[in-house]
N, C-alpha and C positions, 0 to 999 in steps of 0.2 A: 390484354386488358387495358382499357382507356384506366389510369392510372390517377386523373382528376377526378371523373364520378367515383372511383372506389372510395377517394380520398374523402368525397365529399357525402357518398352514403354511409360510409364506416367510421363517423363521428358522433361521441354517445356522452351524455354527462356522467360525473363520478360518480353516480350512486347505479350506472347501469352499466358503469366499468367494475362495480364491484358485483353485481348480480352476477358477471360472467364466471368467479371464482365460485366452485361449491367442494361441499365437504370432502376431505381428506386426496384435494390436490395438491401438488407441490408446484411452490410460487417460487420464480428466483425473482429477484429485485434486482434494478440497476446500483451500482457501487458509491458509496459513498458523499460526495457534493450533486453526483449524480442522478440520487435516490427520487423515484418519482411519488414523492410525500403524499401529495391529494389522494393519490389513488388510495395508496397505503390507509389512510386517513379513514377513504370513505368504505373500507373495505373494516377494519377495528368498527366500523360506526353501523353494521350488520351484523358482528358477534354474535349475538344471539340466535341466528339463523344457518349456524357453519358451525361444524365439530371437524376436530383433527386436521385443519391447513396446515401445511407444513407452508414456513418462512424461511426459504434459503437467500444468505445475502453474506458476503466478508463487512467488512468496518460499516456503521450506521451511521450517519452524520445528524439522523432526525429524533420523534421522541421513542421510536419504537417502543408504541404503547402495549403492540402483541408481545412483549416479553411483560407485562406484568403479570402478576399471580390469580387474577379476578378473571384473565383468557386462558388460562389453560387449558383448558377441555376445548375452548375454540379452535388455539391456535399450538403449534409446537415451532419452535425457529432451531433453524439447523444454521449454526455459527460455522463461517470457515475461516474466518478472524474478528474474535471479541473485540468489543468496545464497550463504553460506560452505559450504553444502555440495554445489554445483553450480558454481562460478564454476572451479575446477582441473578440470574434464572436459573444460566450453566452452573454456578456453584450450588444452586439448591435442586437441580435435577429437572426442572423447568424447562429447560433448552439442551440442546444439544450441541457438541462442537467437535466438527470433522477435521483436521488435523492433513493438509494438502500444501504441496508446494504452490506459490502465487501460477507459475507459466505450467499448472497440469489442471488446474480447474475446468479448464474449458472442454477437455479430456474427458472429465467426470460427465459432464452433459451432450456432450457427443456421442459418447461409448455406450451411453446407458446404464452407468454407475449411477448416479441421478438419474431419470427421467423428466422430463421439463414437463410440469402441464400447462402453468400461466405464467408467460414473461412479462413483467411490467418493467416497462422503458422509459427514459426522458428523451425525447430527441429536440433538434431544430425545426426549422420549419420547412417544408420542401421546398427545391429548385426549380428551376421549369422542367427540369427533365423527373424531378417526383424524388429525387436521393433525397434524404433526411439524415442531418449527423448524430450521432451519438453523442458527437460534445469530449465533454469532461471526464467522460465514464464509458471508456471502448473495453478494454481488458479485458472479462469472463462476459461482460455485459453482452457483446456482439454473437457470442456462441451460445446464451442464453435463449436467445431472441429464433436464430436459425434452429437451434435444437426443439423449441416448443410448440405443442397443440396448440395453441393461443398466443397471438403477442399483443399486447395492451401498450401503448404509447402514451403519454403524456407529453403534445408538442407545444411547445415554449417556443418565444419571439429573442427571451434572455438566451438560449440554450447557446453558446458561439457554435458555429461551423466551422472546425477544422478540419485539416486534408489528413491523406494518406488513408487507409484503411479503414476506416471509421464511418462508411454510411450502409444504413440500411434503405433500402427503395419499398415507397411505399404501399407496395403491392404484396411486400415481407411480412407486412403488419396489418392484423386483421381489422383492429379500434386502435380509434382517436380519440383523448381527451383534450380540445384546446387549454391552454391556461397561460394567466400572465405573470404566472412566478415567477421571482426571479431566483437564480440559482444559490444554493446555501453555501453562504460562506467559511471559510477557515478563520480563524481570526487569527491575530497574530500571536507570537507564541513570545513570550518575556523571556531576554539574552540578559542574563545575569553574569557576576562577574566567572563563574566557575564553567559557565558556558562559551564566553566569550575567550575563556583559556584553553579550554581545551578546543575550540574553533581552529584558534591560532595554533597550537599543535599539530593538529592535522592539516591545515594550510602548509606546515612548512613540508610536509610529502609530495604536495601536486607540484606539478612543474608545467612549462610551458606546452602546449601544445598536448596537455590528457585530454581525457574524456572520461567523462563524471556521470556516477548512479549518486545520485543521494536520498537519504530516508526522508521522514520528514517529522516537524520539530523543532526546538530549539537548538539544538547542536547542530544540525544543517544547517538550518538558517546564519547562527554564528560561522561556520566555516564559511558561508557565501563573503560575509562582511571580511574577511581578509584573505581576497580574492581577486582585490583591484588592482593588483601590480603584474596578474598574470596577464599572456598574451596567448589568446588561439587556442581559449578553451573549447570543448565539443561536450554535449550531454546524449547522452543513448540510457535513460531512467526508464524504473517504473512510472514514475510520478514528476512533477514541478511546483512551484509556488513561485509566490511571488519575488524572490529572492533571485529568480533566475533572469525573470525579466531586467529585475535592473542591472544583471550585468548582461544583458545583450544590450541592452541601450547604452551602456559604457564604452562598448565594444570589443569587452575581456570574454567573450564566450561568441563565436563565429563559427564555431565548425570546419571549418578549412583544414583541419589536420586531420579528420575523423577520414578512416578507413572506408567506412559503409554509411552512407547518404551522407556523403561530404554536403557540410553546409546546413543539414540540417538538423532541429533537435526532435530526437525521437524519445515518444513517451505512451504510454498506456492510459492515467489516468491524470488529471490533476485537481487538484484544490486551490484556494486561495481568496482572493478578494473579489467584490464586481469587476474592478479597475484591472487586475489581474484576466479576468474572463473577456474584458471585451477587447485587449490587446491581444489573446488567443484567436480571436473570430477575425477568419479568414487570413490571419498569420502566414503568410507562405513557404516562415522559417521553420514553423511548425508542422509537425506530421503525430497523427494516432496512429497505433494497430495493437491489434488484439496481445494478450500478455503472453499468448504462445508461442508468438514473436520477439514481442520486443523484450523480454524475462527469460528468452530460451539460452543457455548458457554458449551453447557453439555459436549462436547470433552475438553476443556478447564481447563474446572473443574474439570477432572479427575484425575489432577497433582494437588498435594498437597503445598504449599507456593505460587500460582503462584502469580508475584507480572508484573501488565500491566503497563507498560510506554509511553503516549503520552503524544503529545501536543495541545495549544489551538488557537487562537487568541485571545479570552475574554473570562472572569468571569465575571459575576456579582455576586454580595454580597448575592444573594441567594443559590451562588453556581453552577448556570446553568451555561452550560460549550459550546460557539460557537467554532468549529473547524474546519469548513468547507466554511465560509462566513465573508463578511466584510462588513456589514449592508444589503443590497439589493442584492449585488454585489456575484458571485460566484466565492469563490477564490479556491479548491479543492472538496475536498468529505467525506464524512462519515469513508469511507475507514473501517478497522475492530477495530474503536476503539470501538464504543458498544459491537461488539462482544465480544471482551478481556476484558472487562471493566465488563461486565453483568458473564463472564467465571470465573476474578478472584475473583469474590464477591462472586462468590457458592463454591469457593476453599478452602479446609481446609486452613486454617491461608495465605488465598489469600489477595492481596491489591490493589487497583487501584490508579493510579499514572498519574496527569498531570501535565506538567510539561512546566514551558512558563518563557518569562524574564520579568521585571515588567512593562515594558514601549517598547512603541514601536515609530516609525518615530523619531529617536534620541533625545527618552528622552523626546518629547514633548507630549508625548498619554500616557496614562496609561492604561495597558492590562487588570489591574481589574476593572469593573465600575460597577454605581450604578445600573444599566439596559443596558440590549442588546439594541442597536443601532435599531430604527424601519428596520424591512424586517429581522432580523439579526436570522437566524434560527438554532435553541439549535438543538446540537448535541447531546448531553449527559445531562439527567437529572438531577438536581438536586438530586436524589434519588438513582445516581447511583453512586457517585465519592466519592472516600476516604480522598486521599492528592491532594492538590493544595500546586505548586511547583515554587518561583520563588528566585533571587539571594538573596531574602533578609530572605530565612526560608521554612517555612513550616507550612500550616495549613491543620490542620487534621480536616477532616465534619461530619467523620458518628457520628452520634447520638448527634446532634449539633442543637442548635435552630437555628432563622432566626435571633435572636441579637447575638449569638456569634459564629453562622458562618461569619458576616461580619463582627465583632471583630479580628478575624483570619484572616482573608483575609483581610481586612483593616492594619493589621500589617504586611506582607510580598508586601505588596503595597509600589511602593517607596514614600521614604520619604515627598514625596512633593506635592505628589497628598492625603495624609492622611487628610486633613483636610477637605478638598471640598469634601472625599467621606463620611466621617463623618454626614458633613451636607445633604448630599445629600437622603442619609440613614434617619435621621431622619424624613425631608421631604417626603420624598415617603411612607416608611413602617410605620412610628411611628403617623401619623397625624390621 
């Protein structure tokens, strides 16, 4: 196939990229900064014309207008990790949310758990040889794409083209939408002082010469900020932001110690600023692949110190870790902390790291409690987590009974909430 005429007959405007979708397909969407909006857009702007689209997509970066209540009969969104503009449909039965590890999604679309009918993508723009990147958004995004009847592109001149595993050729893709969007940014996230404490806490576990997953947020982002005295950091993440950047340009983050693609930073997705994306485009320190990869726990493990950094909503004093829910309610997703978490445990001198403030709705909740909230579903085992991380310390679990894991974690509890979980503890475990 001449790969230029394809390119050049299989160019169609948004409103004839959304004729292609018809009733009761399933649409995966590309991920997050990477969501290819227009399309999205002019495809809501047809509603009337479509019953039963199902909308599969993990975090939304945009207005996801098909989760409001005026499209339901149009549209259904199958969530595989909520965000602010999906989590009010799923609570009222509006949406749907599938409940999957971040590096088995792509499993789902291959295997025909899903079925793909229309992939909508963002890419770059092609090379001479016709490769087109994915960008920002490789992860489930690229198994989307290969799995479906249809793939719809959205190519962008912003999109960066980064290496490693990340391009589809485009002869993969049936339609093209040019456009000059530019890519949706993250903004930045406010390091306040309880942030900034608990950053520094978990700062003092890395040592020279790990290799770092980090979540993203305000508490990553403070962990990066007291980071600049390390030497011959490596990253192998889900994800990056901005925060990472400036410490390769410091030159506290090289890769040179890393096990597997010494030298370089591996990642699935990322977000962040313009400034951030066009320091990614054609980075050669940089590499994408897919999250079956770069989230698969034995891949993981292959890098020697790696030390996992996320975060929770709750503790309880057994150690079980929710990160995805607030009691019944679905507040996000699993996303790849088990991965990382299960990856840095089989790591030579690896650590797993969660990391939260102690209190939450200003001071009046306390993040650590004596049991999960009914409906409230563990993310992470008790059997799986090292450090529990908040402003007031550090408790370390492994090889911890069930009285002085919640000795530990009763002491990084703030202050005020220590007595009630004392008693609470006795009552429950000790009777």
């Amino acid at each position: 196939m001449n790969w230029k005429a394809h390119y050049t007959r299989r160019q169609i405007t948004l409103g004839e990229a959304a004729q292609k979708i018809a009733s009761g397909d399933r649409v995966v969407a590309g991920h997050a900064c990477g969501s290819p909006e227009p399309i999205l857009d002019a495809l809501v702007e047809r509603a009337e014309e479509l019953e039963g689209v199902e909308i599969v997509h993990m975090v939304s970066m945009g207005k996801s207008a098909y989760c409001q209540p005026e499209y339901e009969k149009n549209f259904r969104h199958n969530s595989i990790f909520a965000g602010a503009g999906s989590r009010k449909a799923i609570s009222q039965g509006r949406a749907d949310f599938t409940s999957c590890f971040f590096s088995e999604i792509p499993r789902l679309f291959r295997d025909g758990h899903l079925p793909v009918d229309v992939a909508l993508v963002t890419v770059s723009e092609p090379d001479k040889m016709g490769n087109m990147s994915l960008g920002i958004s490789v992860d489930y995004t690229m198994e989307a794409a290969l799995s479906a009847k249809i793939v719809i592109a959205e190519v962008s001149p912003h999109m960066p083209r980064i290496g490693g595993n990340a391009f589809l050729h485009a002869s993969d893709i049936d339609f093209f939408v040019k456009s000059d969007r530019e890519m949706i940014e993250l903004p930045p996230p406010h390091i306040g002082e309880v942030e900034k404490a608990i950053g520094a806490h978990v700062a003092s576990l890395i040592q020279d010469g790990d290799c770092l997953q980090l979540g993203i947020g305000a508490i990553p982002d403070a962990v990066l900020t007291f980071l600049g005295d390390k030497k011959d950091l490596g990253i192998h993440s889900e994800m990056i932001s901005d925060g990472v950047m400036s410490l390769v340009e410091a030159g506290v983050i090289n890769g040179r110690c890393k096990n597997r693609h010494p030298g370089k930073i591996i990642i699935t997705f990322a977000m962040g600023s313009h400034t951030f994306y066009r320091w990614l485009h054609e980075n050669s320190m940089v590499e994408m692949h897919p999250v079956d990869y770069v989230n698969d726990p034995f891949v993981v493990a292959q890098n020697d110190n790696m030390a996992s950094i996320n975060s929770a909503i709750a503790v309880d004093l057994l150690g079980q870790v929710a990160a995805d829910s607030m009691g019944a309610h679905q507040f996000s997703g699993v996303g790849g902390q088990v991965d990382f978490i299960r990856g840095a445990r089989r790591s030579k001198n690896g650590r797993s790291i969660i990391a939260m403030p102690a209190t939450a709705k200003k001071g009046t909740l306390s993040r650590i409690v004596s049991t999960l909230a009914p409906g409230q579903a563990v993310s992470t085992s008790r059997n799986d987590v090292d450090y529990i991380v908040t402003e007031y310390g550090l408790a370390h679990l492994t090889g911890k009974s069930i009285i002085q894991r919640a000795k530990a974690l009763i002491e990084i509890s703030a202050p005020e909430f220590r007595d009630t979980l004392w008693y609470e503890f006795e009552e429950i475990y000790q009777r």
